[in-house]
C-alpha positions as CSV (number, residue, x, y, z in Angstrom):
1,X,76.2,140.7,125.3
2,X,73.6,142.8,124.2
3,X,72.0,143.5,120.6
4,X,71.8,146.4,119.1
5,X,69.8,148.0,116.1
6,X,72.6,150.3,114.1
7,X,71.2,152.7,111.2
8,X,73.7,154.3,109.0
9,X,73.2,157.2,106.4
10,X,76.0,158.0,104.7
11,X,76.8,159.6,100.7
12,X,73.1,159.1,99.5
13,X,72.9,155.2,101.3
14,X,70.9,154.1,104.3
15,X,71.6,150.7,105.8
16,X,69.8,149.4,108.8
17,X,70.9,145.6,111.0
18,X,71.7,144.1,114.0
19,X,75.1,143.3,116.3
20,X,75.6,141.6,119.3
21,X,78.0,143.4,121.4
22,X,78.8,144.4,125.4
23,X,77.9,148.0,126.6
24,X,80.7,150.1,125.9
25,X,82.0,152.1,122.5
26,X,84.6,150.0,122.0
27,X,83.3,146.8,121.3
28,X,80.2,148.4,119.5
29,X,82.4,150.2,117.0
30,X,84.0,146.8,116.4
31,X,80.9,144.7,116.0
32,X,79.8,146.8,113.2
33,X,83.3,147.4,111.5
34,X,82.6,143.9,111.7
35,X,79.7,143.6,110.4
36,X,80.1,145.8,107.6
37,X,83.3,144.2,106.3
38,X,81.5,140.8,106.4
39,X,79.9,142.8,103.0
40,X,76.5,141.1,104.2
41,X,74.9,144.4,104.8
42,X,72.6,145.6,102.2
43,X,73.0,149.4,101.5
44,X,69.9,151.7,100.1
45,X,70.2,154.4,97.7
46,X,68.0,157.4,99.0
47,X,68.7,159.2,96.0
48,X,69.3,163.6,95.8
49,X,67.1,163.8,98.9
50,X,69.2,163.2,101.4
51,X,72.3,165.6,102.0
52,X,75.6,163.8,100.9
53,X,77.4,166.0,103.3
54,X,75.4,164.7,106.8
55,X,76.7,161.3,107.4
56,X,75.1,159.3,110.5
57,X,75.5,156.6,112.7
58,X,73.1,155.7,115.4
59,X,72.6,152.4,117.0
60,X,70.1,151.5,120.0
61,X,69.6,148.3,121.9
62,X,67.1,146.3,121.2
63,X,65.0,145.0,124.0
64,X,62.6,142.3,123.1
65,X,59.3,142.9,125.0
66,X,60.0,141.9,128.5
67,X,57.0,144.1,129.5
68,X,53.8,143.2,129.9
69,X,51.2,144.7,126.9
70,X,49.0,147.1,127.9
71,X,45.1,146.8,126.8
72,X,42.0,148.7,127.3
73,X,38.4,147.8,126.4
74,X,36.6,149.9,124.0
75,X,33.3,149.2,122.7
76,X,33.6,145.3,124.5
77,X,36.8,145.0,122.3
78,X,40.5,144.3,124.2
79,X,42.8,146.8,122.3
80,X,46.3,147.4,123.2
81,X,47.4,150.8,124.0
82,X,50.9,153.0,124.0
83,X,52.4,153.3,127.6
């Protein structure tokens, strides 16, 4: 099982939480019908900004920092840096 980050925007709303589920569409799709049905997902209203007519789902995985941080020294200072 993996998690995943799912963002929604859809009709004016935004909504943005987790899921555990394997690596295929199937059980992704699931986990977050799910999830929203559980009606413990808070929706957002972005008001006239947003398009009503583009509706999108994306979802990522989330990986929690299994690599090392990068630093550099600058003025004596250990900073971390992007990769």
């Amino acid at each position: 099982m993996k998690k995943f980050l799912v963002k929604i925007n859809a009709y004016s709303y935004h909504t943005e939480f987790e899921v555990l589920a394997e690596d295929n569409v199937e059980s992704i799709e699931n986990s977050i019908v799910d999830k929203i049905g559980e009606k413990g997902v808070k929706w957002e209203y972005l008001g006239e900004m947003m398009d009503p007519k583009m509706n999108r789902i994306t979802y990522e995985e989330v990986v929690n920092g299994t690599r090392p941080v990068q630093t550099k020294a600058v003025l004596g200072v250990e900073v971390a840096v992007g990769v």
